[in-house]
C-alpha positions as CSV (number, residue, x, y, z in Angstrom):
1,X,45.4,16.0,-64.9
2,X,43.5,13.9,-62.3
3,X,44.9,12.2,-59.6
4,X,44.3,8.3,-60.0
5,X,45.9,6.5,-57.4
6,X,48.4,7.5,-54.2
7,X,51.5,4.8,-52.5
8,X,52.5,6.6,-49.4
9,X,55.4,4.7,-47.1
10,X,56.6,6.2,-43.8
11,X,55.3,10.0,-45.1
12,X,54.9,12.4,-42.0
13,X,52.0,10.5,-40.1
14,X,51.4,7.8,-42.7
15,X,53.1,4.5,-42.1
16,X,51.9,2.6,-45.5
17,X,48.7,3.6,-47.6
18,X,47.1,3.0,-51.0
19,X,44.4,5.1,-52.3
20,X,42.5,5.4,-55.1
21,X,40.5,8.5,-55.7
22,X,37.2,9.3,-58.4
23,X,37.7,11.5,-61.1
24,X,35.5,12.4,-64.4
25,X,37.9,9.4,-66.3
26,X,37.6,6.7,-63.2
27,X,36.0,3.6,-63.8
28,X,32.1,4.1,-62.8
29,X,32.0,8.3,-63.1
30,X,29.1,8.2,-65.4
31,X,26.8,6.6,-62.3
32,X,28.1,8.3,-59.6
33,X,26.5,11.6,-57.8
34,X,29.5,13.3,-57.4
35,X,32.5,12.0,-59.7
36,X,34.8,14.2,-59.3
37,X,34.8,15.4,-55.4
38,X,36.7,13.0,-52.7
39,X,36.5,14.1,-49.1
40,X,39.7,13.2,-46.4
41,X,38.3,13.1,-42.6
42,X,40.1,12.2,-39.8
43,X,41.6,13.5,-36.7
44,X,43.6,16.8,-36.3
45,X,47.2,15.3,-37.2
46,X,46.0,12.0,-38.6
47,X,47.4,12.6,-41.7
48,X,44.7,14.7,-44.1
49,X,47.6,17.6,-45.3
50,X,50.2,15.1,-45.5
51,X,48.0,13.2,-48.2
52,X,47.7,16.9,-50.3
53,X,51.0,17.7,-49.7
54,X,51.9,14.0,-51.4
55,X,50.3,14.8,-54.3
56,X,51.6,17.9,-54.9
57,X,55.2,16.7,-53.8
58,X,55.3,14.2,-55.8
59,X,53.4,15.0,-59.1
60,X,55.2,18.2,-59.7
61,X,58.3,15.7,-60.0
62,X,60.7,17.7,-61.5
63,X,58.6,20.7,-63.1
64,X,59.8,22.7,-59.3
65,X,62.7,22.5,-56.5
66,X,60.6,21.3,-53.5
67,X,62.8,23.0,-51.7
68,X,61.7,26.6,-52.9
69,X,58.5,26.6,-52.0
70,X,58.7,24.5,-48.7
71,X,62.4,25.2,-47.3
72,X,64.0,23.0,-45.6
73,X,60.1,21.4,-44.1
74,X,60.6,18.7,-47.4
75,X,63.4,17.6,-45.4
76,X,61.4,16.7,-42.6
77,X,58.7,14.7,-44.2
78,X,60.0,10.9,-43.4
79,X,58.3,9.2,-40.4
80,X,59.8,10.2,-36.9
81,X,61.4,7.0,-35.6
82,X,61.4,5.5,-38.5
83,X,65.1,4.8,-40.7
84,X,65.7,5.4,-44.7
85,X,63.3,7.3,-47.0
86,X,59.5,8.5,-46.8
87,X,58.2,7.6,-50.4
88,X,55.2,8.8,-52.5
89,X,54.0,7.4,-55.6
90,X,51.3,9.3,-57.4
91,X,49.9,8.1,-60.7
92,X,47.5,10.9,-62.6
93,X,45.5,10.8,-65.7
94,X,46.3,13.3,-68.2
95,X,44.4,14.3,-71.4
96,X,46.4,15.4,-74.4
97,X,45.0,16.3,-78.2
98,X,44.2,13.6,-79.9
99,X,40.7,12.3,-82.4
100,X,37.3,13.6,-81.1
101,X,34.2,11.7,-82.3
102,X,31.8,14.8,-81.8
103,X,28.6,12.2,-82.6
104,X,30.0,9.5,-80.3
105,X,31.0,12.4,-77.4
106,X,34.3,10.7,-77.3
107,X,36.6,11.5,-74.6
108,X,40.2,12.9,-75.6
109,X,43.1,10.7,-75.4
110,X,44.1,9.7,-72.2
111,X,47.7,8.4,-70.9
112,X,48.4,7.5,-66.7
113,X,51.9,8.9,-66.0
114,X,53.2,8.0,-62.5
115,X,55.7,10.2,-60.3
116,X,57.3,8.8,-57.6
117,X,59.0,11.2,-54.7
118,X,61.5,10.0,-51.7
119,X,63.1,11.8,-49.7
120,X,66.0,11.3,-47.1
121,X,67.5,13.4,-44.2
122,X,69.6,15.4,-46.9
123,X,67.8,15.2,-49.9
124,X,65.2,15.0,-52.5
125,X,64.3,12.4,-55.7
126,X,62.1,12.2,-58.2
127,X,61.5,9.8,-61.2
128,X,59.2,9.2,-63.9
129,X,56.8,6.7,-65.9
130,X,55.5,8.2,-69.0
131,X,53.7,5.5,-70.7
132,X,53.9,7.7,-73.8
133,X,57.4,9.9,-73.5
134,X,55.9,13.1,-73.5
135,X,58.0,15.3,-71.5
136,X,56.2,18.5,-72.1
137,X,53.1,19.1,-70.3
138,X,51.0,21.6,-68.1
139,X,50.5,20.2,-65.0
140,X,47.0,21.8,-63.8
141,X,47.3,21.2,-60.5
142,X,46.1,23.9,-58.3
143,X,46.6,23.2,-53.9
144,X,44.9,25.5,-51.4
145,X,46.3,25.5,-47.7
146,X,43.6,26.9,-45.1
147,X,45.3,30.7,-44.5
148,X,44.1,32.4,-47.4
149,X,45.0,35.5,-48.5
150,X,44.8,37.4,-51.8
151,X,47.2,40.2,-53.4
152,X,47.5,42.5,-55.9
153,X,50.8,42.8,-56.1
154,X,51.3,39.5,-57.8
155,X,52.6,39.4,-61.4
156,X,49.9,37.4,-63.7
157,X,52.7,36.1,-66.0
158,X,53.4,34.4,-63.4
159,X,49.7,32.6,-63.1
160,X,50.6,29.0,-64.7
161,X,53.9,28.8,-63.1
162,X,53.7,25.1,-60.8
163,X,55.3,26.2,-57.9
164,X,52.7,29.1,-58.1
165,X,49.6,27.1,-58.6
166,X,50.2,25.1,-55.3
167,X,52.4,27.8,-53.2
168,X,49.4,28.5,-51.0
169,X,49.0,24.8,-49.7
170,X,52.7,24.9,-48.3
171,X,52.8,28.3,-46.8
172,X,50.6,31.5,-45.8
173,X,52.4,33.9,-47.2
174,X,49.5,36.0,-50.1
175,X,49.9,33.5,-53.1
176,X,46.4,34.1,-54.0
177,X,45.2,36.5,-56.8
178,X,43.2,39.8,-56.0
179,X,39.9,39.5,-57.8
180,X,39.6,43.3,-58.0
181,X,42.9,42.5,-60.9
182,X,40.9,41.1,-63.0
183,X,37.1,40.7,-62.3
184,X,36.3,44.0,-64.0
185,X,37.0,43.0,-67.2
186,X,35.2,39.6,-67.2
187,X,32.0,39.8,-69.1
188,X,28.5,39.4,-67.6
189,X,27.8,35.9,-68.9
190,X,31.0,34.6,-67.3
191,X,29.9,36.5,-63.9
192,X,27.3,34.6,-63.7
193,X,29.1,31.5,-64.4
194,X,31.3,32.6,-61.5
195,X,28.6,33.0,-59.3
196,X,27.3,29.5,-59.6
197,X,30.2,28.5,-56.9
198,X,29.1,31.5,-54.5
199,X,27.8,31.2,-51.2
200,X,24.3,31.4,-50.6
201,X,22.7,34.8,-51.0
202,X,25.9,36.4,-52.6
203,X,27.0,37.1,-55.9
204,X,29.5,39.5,-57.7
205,X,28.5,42.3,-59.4
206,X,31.7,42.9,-61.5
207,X,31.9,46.5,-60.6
208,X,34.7,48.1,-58.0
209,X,33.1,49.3,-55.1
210,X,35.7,51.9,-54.4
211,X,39.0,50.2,-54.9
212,X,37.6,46.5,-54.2
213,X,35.2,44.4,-55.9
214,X,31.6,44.8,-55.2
215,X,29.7,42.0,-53.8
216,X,25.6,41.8,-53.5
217,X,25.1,39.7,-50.0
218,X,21.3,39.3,-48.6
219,X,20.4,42.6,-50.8
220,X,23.0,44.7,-49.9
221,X,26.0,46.1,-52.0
222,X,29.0,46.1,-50.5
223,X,32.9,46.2,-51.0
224,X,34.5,42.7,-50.8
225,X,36.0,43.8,-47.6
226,X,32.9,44.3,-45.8
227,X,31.6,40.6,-46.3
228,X,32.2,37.7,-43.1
229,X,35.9,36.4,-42.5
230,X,34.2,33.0,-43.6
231,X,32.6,34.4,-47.4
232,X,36.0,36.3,-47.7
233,X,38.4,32.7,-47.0
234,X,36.2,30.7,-49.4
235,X,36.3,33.5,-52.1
236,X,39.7,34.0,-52.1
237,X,41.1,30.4,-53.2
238,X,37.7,30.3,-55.3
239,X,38.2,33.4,-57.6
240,X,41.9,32.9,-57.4
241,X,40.7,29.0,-59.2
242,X,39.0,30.9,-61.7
243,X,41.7,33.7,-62.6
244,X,44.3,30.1,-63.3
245,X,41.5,28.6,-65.1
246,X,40.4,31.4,-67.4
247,X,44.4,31.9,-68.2
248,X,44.0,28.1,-69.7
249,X,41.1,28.7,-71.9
250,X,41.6,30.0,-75.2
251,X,38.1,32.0,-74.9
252,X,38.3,33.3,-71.0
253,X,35.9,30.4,-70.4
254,X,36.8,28.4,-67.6
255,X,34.0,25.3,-67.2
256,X,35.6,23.3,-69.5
257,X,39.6,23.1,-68.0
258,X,41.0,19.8,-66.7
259,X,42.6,19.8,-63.6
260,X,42.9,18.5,-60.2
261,X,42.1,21.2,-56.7
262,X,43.7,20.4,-53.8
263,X,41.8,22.2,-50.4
264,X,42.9,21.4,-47.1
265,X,39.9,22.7,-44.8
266,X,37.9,23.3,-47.2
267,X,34.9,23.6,-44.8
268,X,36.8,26.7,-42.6
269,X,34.4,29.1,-41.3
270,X,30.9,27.5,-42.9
271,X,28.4,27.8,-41.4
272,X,26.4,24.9,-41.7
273,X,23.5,26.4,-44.6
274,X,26.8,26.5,-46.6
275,X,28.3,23.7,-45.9
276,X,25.4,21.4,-47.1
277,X,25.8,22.7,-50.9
278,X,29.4,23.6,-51.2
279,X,30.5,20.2,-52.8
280,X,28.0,19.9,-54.4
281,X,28.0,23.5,-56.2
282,X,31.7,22.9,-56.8
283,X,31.3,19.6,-58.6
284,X,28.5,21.8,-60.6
285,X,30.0,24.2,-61.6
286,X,33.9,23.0,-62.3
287,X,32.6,19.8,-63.7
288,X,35.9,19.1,-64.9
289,X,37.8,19.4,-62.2
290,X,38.8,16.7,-59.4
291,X,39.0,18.4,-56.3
292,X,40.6,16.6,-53.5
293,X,39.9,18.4,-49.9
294,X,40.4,18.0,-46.6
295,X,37.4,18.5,-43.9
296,X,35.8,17.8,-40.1
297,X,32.4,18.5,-41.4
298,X,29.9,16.0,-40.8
299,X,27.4,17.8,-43.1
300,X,30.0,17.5,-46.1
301,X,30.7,13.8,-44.8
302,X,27.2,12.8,-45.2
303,X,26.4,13.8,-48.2
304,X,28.6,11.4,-50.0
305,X,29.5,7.4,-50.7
306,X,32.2,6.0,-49.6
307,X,33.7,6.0,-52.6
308,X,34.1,9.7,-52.5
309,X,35.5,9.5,-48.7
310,X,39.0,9.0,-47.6
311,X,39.4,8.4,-43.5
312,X,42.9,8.8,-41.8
313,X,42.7,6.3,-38.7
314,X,45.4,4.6,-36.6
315,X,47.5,1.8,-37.9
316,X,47.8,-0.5,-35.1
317,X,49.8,-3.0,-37.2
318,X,52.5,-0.8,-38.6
319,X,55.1,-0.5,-36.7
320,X,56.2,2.2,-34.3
321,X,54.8,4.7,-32.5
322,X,51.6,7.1,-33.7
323,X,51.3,5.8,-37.2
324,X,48.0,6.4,-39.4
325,X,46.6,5.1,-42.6
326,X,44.0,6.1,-44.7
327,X,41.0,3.8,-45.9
328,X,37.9,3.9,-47.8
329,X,35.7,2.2,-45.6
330,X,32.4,0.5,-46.7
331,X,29.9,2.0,-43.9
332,X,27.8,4.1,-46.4
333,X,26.3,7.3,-44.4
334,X,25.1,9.1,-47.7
335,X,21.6,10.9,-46.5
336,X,22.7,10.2,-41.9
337,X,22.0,12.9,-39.5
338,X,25.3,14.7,-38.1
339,X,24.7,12.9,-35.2
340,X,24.8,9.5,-37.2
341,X,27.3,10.5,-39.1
342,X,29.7,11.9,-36.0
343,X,28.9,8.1,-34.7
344,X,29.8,6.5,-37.8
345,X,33.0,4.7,-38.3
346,X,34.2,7.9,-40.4
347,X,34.1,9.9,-36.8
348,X,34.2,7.7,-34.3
349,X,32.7,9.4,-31.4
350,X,31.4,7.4,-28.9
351,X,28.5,10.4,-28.5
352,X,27.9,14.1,-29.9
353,X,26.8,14.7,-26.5
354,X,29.0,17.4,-24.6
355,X,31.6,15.9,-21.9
356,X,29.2,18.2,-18.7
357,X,26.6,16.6,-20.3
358,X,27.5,13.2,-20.4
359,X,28.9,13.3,-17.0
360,X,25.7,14.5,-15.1
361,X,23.9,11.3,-17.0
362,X,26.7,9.5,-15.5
363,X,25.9,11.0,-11.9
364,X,22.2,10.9,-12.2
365,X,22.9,7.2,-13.5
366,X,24.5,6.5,-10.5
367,X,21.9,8.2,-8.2
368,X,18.7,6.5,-10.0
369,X,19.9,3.7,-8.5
370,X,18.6,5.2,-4.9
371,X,15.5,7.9,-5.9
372,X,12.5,7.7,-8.1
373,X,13.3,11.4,-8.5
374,X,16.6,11.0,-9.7
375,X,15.3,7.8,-12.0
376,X,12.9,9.9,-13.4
377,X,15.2,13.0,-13.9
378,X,17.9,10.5,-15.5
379,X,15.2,8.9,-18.3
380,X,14.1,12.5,-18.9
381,X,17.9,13.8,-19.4
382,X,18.4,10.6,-21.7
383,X,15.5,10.9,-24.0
384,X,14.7,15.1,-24.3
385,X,18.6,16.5,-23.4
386,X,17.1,18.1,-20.1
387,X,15.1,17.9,-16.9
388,X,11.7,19.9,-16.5
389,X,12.1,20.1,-12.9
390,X,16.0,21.8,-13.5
391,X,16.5,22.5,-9.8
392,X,15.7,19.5,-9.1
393,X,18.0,17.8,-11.5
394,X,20.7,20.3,-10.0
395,X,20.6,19.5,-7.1
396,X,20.9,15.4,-7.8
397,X,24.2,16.5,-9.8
398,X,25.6,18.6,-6.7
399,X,24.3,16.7,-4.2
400,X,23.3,12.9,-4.7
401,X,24.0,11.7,-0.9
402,X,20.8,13.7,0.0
403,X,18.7,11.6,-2.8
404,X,19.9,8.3,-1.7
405,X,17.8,5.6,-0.1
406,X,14.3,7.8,-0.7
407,X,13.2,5.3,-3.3
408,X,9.5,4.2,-2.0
C-alpha cells in the first residue's frame, strides 16, 4: 500500500486538515527527485505523531482492536475542548496481481481503498470503501515510534501480523526484531543490499561477533553493541524493515516489496554527515517504499520540494484553543543553508542566533547609540558573530552607563 491522501477533523492537535502525500503511483513520480519520501516538520506538539498515528489508526480499519496495541490512549484522541468525534479518513493505493506488459514496464493493477476512523469518549469505528470488494489483503504498513529497541525473544510467525508491524510507533515496549535472529543466514549479495541504507563508514559483516552481530565501523570490527546510541537507534527500525520485508518476498529479496514506513523522528541522534544522505539512501535503496517520517532537521528539510514536505502550524481560524493544521506550503528551500532553511516559513525562527547572543546585539545596539566603540563592537558582532577587542565588548554588555556620551 501507499498512503494517497489524509482527512483529519478535531484529531489530538489537528483541528481540520487535508493532505496529500507522493508515492511511486502519485501523479508526477516519474519527475520528481525523491517520489516516495514526505517529510512532516513542525513544532514539538504541533501535531507530527498524531498525523502517523492517523494513518496507522485508521488504515488498519478493522484488520486490529486499536485498543490492544494503544489501551485506553485511542480513547483520548478527539480534540480537548472540543464535542463529538475526532475523525480520520485515509485513502491508500494498493497493487494487487493483475496483466504485466514486461515490453511496456507496465505497472500492476492498482485500486484506492479508503478507511475512515472516529472515535468518541467510549468507543471506536471503522468503515470501508473498496472500490473493488476485495476484503482480503496484506496491509504492508510498517510505523516506527522514536524508542527503539530490538529483541530476540520475539516469535517470527508473528512478523506480518498488523498490530505487529506498527506496535513500535504506539508504545516502547521491544517490538523490534534482533538482527543477530536472522542476519546470519542472509547471503552476501543481500548484505550488501542491506548495507546500502547504512550509515556512513559502517556496514554489516554477517558474522556474530560473540553472541551479536558484527559491524565494520571506520575500520574497526566490532559487536553491534559497541557501535554509538545514534548507529544502534537507526539500525534497529532499519534491519527490523528488512527482516518484514524479506518475510514478503518469495526469494528473501526485499528491494522490490510495496509498502508504506511510517518514522516519527527519524532524524534522532544524527549527526549532521548523516543526516544529509539518510533520505536520500532510503529512497535508494527501498525504492518501493513510501516512507512517511517525522523530523526537526533542517538538513533533511532542505534537501527537498515542497511537495515532499508536510508543516504542522497553528490554525488561527479553527476554533478553540491550541489547534494546528498541516500544509504544504509553496516556499521552495530545496539546495538553502540551515540557516535559510531555520528562517524559512517551514521553521519560523525569527534567527538561528542563540537568545545571549541576540541579547548582547540588543545591548550593544542600544549602547552604539552613545560610543564609537560600542558602534564599532556592535557592526563587528553583527557581521562576524564576535568582537576582536572581547574585553572590550564585555565590558559594553556589563556596563554600558560607562560608554555613554564618549562618542567624539
Amino acid at each position: 500500500m501507499h498512503v494517497d491522501n489524509l482527512v483529519l477533523r478535531d484529531f489530538r492537535a489537528i483541528a481540520r486538515s487535508n493532505i496529500d502525500f507522493v508515492h511511486p503511483f502519485s501523479p508526477g513520480s516519474d519527475n520528481r527527485e525523491l517520489p516516495n519520501i514526505n517529510l512532516l516538520v513542525g513544532t514539538n506538539g504541533g501535531g507530527k505523531s498524531t498525523i502517523l498515528k492517523a494513518i496507522a489508526g485508521a488504515a488498519l480499519g478493522d484488520v486490529v482492536n486499536l485498543r490492544d496495541i494503544t489501551g485506553d490512549a485511542v480513547l483520548a484522541w478527539p480534540r480537548i475542548g472540543r464535542t463529538g468525534d475526532c475523525f480520520a479518513e485515509v485513502t491508500y493505493v494498493e497493487t494487487i496481481p493483475g496483466p504485466v506488459d514486461a515490453s511496456l514496464s507496465a505497472p500492476r493493477s492498482k485500486r484506492f481503498t479508503t478507511e475512515r476512523l472516529s472515535v468518541t469518549a467510549d468507543d471506536v469505528k471503522h468503515s470501508r470503501d473498496d472500490e473493488l470488494g476485495l476484503v482480503e489483503r496484506q496491509l504492508n504498513l510498517f510505523g516506527y515510534g522514536p524508542l527503539r529497541m530490538a529483541s530476540s525473544q520475539l516469535d517470527p510467525s508473528h512478523a506480518l501480523d498488523p498490530e505487529s508491524m506498527v506496535a513500535n510507533l504506539f508504545e516502547s515496549a521491544p517490538h523490534l526484531y534482533a538482527p543477530e535472529s536472522w542476519l546470519p543466514d542472509v547471503d552476501a549479495a543481500r548484505i550488501e543490499e542491506i548495507n546500502l541504507l547504512m550509515p556512513p563508514d559502517t556496514f554489516l559483516t554477517g558474522r556474530l561477533h560473540g553472541d551479536q552481530i558484527e559491524v565494520e565501523n571506520r575500520g574497526l570490527e566490532v559487536p553491534r553493541g559497541m557501535l554509538s546510541d545514534g548507529i544502534q537507534s537507526y539500525m534497529a527500525w532499519v534491519l527490523d524493515l528488512v527482516f518484514r520485508l524479506r518475510q514478503l518476498s518469495d526469494d528473501g529479496s526485499f528491494t522490490g516489496v510495496t509498502g508504506t514506513v511510517l518514522v516519527d523522528e527519524v532524524d534522532q541522534r544524527m549527526h549532521p554527515q548523516w543526516q544529509q544522505s539518510v533520505l536520500q539512501r532510503l529512497a535508494d535503496g527501498l525504492p518501493n517504499i513510501q516512507f512517511i517520517c517525522s523530523a526537526h532537521s533542517p538538513l533533511l528539510a532542505g534537501g527537498l520540494r515542497p511537495e515532499n514536505l508536510t508543516v504542522l502550524e497553528p490554525d488561527h481560524n479553527a476554533p478553540g484553543e491550541g489547534a494546528m493544521k498541516a500544509s504544504h506550503l509553496t516556499e521552495d528551500i530545496y539546495g538553502q543553508t540551515a540557516d535559510g532553511v531555520l528562517t524559512s516559513s517551514y521553521f519560523n525562527l525569527a534567527s538561528t542566533r542563540s537568545e545571549g547572543f541576540r541579547q548582547e546585539l540588543r545591548t550593544l545596539a542600544e549602547a552604539a547609540r552613545s560610543t564609537d566603540q560600542a558602534a564599532l563592537d556592535f557592526i563587528r558582532m553583527l557581521t562576524a558573530g564576535s568582537s576582536d577587542d572581547i574585553h572590550v565588548r564585555s565590558e559594553i554588555v556589563r556596563r554600558p552607563e560607562r560608554f555613554r556620551g564618549r562618542r567624539r
